[in-house]
VMD Tcl script that builds the backbone (N, CA, C; Angstrom):
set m [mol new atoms 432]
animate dup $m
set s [atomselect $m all]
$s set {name element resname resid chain x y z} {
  {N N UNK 1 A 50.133 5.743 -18.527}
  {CA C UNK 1 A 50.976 6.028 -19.648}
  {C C UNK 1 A 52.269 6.715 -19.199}
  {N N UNK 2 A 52.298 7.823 -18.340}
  {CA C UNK 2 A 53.369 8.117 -17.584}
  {C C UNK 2 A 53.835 7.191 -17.087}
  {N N UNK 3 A 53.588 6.386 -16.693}
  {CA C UNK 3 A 54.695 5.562 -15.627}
  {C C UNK 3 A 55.303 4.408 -17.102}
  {N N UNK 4 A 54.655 4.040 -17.675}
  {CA C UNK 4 A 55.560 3.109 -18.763}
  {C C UNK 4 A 56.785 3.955 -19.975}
  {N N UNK 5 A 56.160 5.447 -19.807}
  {CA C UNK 5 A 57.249 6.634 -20.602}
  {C C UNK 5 A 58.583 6.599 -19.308}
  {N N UNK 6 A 57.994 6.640 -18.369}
  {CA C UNK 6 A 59.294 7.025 -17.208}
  {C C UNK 6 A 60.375 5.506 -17.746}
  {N N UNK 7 A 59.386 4.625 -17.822}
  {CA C UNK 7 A 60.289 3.611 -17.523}
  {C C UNK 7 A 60.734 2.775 -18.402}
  {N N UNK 8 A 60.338 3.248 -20.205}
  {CA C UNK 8 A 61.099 3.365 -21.386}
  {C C UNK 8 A 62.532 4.224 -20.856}
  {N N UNK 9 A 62.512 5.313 -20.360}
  {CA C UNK 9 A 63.558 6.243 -20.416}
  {C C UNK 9 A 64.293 5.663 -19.766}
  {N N UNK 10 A 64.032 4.929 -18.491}
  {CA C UNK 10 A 65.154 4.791 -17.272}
  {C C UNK 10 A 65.776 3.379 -17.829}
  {N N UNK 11 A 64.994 2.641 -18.285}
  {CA C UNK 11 A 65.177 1.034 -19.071}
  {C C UNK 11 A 66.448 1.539 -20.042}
  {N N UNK 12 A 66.080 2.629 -21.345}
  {CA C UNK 12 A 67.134 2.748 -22.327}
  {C C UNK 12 A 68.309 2.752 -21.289}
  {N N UNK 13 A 68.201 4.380 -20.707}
  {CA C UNK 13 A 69.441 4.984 -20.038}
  {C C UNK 13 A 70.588 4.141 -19.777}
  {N N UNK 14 A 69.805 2.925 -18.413}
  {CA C UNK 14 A 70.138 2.060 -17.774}
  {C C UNK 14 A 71.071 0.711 -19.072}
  {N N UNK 15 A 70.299 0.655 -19.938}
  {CA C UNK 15 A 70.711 -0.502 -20.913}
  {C C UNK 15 A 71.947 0.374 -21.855}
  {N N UNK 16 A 71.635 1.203 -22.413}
  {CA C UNK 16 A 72.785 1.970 -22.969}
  {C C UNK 16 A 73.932 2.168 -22.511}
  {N N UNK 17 A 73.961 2.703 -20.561}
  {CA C UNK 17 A 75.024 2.760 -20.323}
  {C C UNK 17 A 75.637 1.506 -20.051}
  {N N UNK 18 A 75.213 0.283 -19.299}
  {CA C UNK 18 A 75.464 -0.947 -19.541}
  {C C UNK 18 A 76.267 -1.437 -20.616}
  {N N UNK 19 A 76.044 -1.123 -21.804}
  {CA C UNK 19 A 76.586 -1.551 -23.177}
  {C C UNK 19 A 77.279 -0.561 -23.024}
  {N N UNK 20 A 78.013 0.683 -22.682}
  {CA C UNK 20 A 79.238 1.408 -23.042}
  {C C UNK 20 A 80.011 0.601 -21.798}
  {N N UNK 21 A 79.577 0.691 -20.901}
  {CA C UNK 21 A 80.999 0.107 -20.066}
  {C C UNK 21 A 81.000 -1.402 -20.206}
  {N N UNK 22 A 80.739 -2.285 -20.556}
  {CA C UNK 22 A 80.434 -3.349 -21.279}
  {C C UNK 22 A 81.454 -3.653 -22.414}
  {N N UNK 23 A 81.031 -2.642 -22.992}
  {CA C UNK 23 A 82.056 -2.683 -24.106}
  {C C UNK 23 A 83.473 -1.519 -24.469}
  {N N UNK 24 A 83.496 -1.041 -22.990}
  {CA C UNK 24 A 84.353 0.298 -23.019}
  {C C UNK 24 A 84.498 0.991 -24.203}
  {N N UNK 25 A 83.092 1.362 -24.725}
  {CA C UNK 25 A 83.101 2.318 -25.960}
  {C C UNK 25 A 81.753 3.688 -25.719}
  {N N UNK 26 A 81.820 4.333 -26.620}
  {CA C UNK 26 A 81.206 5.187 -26.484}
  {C C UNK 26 A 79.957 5.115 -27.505}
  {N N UNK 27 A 78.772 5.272 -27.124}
  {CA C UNK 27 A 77.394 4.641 -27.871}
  {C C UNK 27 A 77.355 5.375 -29.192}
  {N N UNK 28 A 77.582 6.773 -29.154}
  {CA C UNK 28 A 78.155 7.560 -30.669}
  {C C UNK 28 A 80.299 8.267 -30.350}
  {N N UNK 29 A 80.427 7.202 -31.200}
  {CA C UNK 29 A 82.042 7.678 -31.090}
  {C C UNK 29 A 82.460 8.042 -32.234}
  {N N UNK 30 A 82.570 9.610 -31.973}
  {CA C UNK 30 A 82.414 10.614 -33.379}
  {C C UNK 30 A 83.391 11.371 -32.323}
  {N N UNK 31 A 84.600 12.241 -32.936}
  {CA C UNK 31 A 85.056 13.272 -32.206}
  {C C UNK 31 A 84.227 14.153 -32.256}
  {N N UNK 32 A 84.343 15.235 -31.364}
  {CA C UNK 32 A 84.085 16.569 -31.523}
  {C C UNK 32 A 82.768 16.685 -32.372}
  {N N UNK 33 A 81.845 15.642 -32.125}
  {CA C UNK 33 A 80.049 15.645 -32.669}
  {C C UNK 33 A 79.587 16.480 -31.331}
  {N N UNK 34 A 79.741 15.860 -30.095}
  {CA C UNK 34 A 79.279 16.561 -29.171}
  {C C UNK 34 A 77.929 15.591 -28.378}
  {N N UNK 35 A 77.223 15.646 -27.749}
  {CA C UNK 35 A 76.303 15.045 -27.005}
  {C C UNK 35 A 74.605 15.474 -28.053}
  {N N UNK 36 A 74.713 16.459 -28.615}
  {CA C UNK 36 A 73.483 16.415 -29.466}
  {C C UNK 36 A 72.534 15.987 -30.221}
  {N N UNK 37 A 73.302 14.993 -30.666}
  {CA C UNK 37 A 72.480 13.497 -31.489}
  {C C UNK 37 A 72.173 12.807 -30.758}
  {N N UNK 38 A 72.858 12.532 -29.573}
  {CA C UNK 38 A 72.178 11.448 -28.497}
  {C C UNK 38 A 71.112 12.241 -27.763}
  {N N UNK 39 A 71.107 13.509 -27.171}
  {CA C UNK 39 A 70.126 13.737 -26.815}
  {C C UNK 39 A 68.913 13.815 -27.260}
  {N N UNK 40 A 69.296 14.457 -28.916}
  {CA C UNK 40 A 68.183 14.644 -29.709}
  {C C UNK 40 A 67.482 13.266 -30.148}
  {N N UNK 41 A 68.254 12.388 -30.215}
  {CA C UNK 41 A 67.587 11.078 -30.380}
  {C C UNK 41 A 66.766 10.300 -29.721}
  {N N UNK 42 A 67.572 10.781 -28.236}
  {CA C UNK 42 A 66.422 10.124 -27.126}
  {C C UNK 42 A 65.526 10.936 -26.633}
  {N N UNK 43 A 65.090 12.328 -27.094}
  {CA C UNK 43 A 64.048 12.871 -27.011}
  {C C UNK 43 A 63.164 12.466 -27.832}
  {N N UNK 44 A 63.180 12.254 -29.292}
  {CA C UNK 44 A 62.588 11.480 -30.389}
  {C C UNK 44 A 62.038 10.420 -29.824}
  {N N UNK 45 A 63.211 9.572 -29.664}
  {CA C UNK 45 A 62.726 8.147 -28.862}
  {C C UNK 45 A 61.621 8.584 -28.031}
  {N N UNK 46 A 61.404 9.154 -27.094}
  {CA C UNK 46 A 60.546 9.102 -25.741}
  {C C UNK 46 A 59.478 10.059 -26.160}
  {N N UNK 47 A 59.634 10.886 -27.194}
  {CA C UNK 47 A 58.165 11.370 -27.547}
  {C C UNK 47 A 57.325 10.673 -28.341}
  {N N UNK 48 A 58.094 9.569 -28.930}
  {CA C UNK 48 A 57.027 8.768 -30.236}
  {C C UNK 48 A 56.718 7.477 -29.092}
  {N N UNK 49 A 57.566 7.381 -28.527}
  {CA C UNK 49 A 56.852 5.677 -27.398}
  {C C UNK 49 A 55.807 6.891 -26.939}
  {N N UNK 50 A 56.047 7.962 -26.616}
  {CA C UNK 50 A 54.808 8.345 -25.683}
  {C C UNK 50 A 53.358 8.275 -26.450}
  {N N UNK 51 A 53.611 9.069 -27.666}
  {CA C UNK 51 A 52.515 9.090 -28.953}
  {C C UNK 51 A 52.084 7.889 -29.175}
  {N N UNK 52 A 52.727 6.272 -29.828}
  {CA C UNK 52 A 52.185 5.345 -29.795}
  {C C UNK 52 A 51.732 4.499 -28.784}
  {N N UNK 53 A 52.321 5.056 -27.533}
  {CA C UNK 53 A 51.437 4.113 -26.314}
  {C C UNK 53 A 49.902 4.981 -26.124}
  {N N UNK 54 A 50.191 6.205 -26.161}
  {CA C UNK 54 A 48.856 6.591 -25.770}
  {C C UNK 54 A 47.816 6.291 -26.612}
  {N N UNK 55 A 48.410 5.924 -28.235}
  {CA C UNK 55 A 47.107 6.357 -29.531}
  {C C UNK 55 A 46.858 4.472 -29.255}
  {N N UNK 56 A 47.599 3.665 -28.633}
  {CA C UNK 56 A 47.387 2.151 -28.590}
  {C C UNK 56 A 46.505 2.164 -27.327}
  {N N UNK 57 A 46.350 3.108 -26.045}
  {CA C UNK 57 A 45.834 2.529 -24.523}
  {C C UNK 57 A 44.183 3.757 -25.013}
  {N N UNK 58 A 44.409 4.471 -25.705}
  {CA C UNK 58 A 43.308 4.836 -26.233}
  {C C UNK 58 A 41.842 4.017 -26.410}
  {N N UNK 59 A 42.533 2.692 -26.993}
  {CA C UNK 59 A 41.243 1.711 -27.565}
  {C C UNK 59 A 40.930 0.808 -25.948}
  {N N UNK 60 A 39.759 0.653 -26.109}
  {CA C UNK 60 A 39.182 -0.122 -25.387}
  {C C UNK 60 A 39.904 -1.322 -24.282}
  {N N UNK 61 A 40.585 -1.647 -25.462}
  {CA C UNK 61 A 40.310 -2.899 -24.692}
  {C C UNK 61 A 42.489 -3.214 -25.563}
  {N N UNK 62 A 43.443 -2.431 -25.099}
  {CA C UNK 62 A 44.572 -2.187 -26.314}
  {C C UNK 62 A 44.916 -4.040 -25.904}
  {N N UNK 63 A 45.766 -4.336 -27.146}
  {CA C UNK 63 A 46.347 -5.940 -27.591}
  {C C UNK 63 A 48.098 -5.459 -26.787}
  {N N UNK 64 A 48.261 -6.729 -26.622}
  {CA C UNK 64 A 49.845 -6.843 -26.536}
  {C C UNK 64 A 50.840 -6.725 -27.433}
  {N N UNK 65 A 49.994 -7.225 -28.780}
  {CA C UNK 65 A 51.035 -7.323 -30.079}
  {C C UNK 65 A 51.222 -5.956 -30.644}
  {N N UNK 66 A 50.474 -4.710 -30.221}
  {CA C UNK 66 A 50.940 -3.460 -30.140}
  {C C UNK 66 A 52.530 -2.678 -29.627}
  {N N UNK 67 A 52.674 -3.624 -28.647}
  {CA C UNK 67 A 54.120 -3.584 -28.761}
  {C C UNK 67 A 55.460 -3.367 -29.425}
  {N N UNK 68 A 55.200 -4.559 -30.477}
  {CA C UNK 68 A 55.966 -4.866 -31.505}
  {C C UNK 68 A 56.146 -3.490 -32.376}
  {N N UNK 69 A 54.827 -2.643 -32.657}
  {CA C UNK 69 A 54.897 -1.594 -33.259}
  {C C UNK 69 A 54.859 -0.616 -32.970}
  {N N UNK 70 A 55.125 -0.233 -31.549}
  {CA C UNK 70 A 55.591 0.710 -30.497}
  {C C UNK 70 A 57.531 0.457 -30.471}
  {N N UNK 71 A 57.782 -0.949 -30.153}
  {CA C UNK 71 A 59.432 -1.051 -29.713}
  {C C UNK 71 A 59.912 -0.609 -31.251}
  {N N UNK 72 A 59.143 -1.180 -32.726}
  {CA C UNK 72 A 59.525 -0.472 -33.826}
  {C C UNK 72 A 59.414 0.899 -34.349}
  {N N UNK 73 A 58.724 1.489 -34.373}
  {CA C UNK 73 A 58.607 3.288 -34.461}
  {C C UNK 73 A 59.313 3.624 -33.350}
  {N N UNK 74 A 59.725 3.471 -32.057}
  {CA C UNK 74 A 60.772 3.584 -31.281}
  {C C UNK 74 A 61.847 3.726 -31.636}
  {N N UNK 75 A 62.552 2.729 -32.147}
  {CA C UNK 75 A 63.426 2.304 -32.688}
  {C C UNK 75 A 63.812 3.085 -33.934}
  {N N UNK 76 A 62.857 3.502 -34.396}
  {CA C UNK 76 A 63.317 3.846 -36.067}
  {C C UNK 76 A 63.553 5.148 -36.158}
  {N N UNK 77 A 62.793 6.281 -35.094}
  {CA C UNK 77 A 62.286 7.289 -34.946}
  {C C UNK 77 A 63.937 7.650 -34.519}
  {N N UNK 78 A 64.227 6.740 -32.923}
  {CA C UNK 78 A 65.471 7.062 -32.470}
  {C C UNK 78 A 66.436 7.120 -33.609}
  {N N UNK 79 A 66.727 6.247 -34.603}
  {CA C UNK 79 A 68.136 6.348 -35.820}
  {C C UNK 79 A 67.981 7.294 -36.547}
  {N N UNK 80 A 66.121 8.187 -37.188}
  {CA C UNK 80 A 66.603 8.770 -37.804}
  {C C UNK 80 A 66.671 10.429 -36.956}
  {N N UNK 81 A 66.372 10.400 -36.191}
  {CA C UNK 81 A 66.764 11.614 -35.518}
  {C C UNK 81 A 68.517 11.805 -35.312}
  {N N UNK 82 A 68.615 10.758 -34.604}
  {CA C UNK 82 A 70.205 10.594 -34.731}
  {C C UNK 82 A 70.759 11.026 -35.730}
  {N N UNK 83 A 70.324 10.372 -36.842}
  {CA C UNK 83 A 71.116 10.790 -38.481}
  {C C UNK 83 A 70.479 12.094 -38.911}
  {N N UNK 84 A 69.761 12.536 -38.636}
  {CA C UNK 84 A 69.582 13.713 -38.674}
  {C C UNK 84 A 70.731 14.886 -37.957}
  {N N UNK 85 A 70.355 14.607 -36.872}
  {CA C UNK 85 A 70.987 15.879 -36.097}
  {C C UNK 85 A 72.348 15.694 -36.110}
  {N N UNK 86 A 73.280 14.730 -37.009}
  {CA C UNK 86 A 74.936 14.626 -36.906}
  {C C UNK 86 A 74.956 14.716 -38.479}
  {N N UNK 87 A 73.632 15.061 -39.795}
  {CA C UNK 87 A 73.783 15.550 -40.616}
  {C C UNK 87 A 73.637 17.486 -40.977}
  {N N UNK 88 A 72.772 17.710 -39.513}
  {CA C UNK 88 A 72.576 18.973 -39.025}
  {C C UNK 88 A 74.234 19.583 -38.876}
  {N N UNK 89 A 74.414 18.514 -38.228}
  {CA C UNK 89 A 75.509 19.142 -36.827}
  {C C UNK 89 A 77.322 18.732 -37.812}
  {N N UNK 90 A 77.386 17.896 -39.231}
  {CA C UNK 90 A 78.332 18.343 -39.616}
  {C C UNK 90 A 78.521 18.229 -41.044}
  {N N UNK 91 A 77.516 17.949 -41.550}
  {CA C UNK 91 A 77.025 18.386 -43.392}
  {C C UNK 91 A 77.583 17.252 -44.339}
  {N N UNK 92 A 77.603 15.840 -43.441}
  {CA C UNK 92 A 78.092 14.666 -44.365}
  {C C UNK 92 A 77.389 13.432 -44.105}
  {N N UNK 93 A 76.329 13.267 -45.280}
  {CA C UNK 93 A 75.744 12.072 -45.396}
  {C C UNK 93 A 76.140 10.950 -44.833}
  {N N UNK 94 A 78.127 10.606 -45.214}
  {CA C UNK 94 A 78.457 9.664 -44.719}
  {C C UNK 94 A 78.417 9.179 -43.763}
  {N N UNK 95 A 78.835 10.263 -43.117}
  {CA C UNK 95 A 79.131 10.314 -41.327}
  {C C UNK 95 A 77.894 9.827 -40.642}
  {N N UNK 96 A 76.978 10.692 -41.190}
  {CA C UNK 96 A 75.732 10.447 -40.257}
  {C C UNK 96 A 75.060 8.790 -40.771}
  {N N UNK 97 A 75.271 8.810 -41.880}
  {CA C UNK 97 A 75.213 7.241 -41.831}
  {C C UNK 97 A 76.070 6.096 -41.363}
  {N N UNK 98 A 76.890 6.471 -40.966}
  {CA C UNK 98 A 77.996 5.485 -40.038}
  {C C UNK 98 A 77.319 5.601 -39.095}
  {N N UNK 99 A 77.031 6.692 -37.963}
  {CA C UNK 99 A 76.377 6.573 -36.987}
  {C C UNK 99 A 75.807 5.962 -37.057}
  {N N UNK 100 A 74.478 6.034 -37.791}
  {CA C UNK 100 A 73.286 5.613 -37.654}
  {C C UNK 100 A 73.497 3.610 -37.325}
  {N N UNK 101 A 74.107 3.498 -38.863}
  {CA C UNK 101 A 74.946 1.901 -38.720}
  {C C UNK 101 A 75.466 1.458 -37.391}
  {N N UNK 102 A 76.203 2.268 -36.766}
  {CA C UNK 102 A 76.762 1.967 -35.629}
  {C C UNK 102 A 75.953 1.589 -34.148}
  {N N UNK 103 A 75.111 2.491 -34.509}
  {CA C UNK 103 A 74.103 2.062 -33.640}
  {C C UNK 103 A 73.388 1.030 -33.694}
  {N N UNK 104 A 72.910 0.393 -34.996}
  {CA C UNK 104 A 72.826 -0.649 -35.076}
  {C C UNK 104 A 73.158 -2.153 -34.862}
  {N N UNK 105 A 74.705 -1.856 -35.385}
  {CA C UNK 105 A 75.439 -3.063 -35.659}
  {C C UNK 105 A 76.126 -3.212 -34.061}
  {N N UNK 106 A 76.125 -1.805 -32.972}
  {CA C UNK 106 A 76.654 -1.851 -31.831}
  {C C UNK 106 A 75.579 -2.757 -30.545}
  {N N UNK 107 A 74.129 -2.371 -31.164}
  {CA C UNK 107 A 73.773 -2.718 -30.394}
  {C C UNK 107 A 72.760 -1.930 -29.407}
  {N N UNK 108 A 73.028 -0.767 -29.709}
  {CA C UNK 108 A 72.098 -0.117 -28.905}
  {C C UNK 108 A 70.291 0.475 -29.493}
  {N N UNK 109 A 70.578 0.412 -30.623}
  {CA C UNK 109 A 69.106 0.296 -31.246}
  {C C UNK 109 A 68.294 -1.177 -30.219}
  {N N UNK 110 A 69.059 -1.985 -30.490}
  {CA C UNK 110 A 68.666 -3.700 -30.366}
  {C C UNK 110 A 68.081 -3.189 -28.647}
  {N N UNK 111 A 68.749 -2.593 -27.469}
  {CA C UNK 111 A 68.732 -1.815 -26.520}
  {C C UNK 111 A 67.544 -0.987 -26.059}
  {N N UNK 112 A 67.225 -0.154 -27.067}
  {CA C UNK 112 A 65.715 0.555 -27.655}
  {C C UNK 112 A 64.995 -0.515 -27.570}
  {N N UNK 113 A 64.860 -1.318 -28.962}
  {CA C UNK 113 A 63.735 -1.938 -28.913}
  {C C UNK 113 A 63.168 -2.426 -27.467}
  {N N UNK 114 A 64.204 -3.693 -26.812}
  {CA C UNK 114 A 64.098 -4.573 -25.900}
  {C C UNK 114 A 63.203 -3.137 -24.650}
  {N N UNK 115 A 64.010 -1.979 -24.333}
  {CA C UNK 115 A 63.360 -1.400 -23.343}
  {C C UNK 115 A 61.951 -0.762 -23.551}
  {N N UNK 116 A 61.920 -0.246 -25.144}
  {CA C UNK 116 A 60.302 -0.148 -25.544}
  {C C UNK 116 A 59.349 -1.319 -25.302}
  {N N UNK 117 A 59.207 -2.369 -25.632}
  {CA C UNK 117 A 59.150 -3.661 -26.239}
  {C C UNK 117 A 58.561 -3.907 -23.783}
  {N N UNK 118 A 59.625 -3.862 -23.043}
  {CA C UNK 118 A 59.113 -3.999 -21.985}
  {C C UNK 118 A 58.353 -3.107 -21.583}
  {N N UNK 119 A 58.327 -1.347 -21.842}
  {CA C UNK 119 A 57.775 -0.763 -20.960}
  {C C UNK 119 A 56.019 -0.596 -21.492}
  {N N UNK 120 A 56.207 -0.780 -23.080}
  {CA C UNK 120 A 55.068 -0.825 -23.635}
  {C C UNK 120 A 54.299 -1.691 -22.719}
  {N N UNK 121 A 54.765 -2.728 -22.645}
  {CA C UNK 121 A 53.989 -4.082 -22.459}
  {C C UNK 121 A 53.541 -3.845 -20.844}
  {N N UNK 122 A 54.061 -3.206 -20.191}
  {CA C UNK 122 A 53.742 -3.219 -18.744}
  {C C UNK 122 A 52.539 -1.807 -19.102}
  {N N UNK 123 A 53.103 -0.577 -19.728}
  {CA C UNK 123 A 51.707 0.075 -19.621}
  {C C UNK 123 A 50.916 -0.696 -19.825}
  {N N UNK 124 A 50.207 -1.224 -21.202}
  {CA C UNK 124 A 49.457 -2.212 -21.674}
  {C C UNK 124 A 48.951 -2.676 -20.531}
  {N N UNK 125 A 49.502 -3.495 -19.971}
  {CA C UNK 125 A 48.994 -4.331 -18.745}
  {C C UNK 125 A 48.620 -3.295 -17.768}
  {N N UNK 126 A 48.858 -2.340 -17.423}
  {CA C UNK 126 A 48.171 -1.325 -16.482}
  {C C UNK 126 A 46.804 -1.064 -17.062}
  {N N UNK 127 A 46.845 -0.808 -18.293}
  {CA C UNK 127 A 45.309 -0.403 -19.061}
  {C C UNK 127 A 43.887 -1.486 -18.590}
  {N N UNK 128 A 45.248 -2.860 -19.076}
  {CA C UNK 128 A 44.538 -3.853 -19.361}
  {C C UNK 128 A 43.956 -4.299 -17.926}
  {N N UNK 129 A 44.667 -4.532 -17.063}
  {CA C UNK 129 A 43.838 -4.694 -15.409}
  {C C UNK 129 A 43.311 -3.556 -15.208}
  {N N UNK 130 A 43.200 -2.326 -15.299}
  {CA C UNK 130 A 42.665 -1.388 -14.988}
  {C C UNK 130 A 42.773 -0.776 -13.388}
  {N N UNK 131 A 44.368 -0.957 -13.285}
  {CA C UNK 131 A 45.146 -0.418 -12.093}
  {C C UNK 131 A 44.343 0.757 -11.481}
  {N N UNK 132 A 44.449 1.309 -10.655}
  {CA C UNK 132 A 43.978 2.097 -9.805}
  {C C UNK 132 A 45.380 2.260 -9.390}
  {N N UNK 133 A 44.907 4.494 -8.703}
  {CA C UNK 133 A 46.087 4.376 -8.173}
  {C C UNK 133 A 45.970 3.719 -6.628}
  {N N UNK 134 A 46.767 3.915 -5.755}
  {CA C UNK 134 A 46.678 3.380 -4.275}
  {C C UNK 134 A 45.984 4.451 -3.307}
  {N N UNK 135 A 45.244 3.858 -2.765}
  {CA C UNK 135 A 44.589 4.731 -1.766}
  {C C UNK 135 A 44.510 3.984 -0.247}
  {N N UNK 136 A 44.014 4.589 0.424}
  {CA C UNK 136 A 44.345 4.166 2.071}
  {C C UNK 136 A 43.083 3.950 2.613}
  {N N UNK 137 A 42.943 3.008 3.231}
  {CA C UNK 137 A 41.728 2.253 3.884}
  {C C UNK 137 A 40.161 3.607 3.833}
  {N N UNK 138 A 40.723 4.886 4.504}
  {CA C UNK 138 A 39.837 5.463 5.219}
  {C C UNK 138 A 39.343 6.524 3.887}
  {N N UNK 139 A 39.961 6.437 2.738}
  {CA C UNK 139 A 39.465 7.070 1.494}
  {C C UNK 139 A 38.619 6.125 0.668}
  {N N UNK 140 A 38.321 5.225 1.047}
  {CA C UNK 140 A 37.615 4.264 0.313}
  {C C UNK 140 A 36.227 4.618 0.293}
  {N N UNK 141 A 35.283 4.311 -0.919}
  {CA C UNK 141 A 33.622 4.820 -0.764}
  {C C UNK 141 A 33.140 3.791 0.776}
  {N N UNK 142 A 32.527 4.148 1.623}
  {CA C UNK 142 A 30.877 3.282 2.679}
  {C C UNK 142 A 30.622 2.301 1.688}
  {N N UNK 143 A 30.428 2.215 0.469}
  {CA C UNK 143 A 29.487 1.494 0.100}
  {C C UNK 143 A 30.338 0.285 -0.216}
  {N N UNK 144 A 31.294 0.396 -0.501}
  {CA C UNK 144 A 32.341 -1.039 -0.546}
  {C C UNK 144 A 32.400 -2.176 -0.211}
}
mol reanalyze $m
mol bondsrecalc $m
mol representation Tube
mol addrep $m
């Protein structure tokens, strides 16, 4: 489960900044908002993929199509934190709903999903083969 949280985070990071220099814009372009909604958002983000991958690798035997509703509570969790903390951070519905829109219509929600949506799916598949970590010839049981 750690290693598919690491690699939700590094997937967004990586895809987000991609799409700002991509599009030489800035992923929240608000003056003087400050970096707080994005952080606070992608903390949101990476604590609820963490919550729904674990309450999904929990079951037996977890499905793939769990995904879908991991990259979505991902996704949704990230906008409204966002719109939260730039309704925190400057006391106008509007605003923080432009953001929120913007993120949308920019592209970087779409960004979220796709990197939830992969990292889910690779934990999943760790569950699902039942990976081991790596060990070295001479740690192995005799009885092997």
């Amino acid at each position: 489960m750690a290693l598919a949280t690491i690699s939700f985070f590094a997937l967004a990071v990586f895809g987000l900044g991609a799409l700002s220099v991509a599009t030489d814009a800035d992923i929240i372009a608000v003056r003087d908002l400050g970096q707080a909604p994005g952080v606070i958002g992608m903390l949101a983000a990476v604590v609820s993929f963490a919550l729904m991958l674990w309450s999904t690798l929990r079951r037996g035997d977890p499905s793939y199509v769990a995904t879908i509703a991991i990259a979505l509570v991902t996704g949704l969790v990230h906008l409204a934190a966002v719109w939260i903390a730039v309704l925190v951070g400057t006391g106008s519905i509007v605003l923080a709903t432009a953001v929120a829109g913007d993120l949308v219509r920019g592209g970087a929600s779409a960004i979220l999903l796709l990197a939830a949506l992969i990292a889910a799916w690779g934990g999943i598949a760790l569950r699902r083969t039942r990976a081991e970590h790596p060990r070295w010839p001479w740690e192995r049981d005799e009885d092997e």
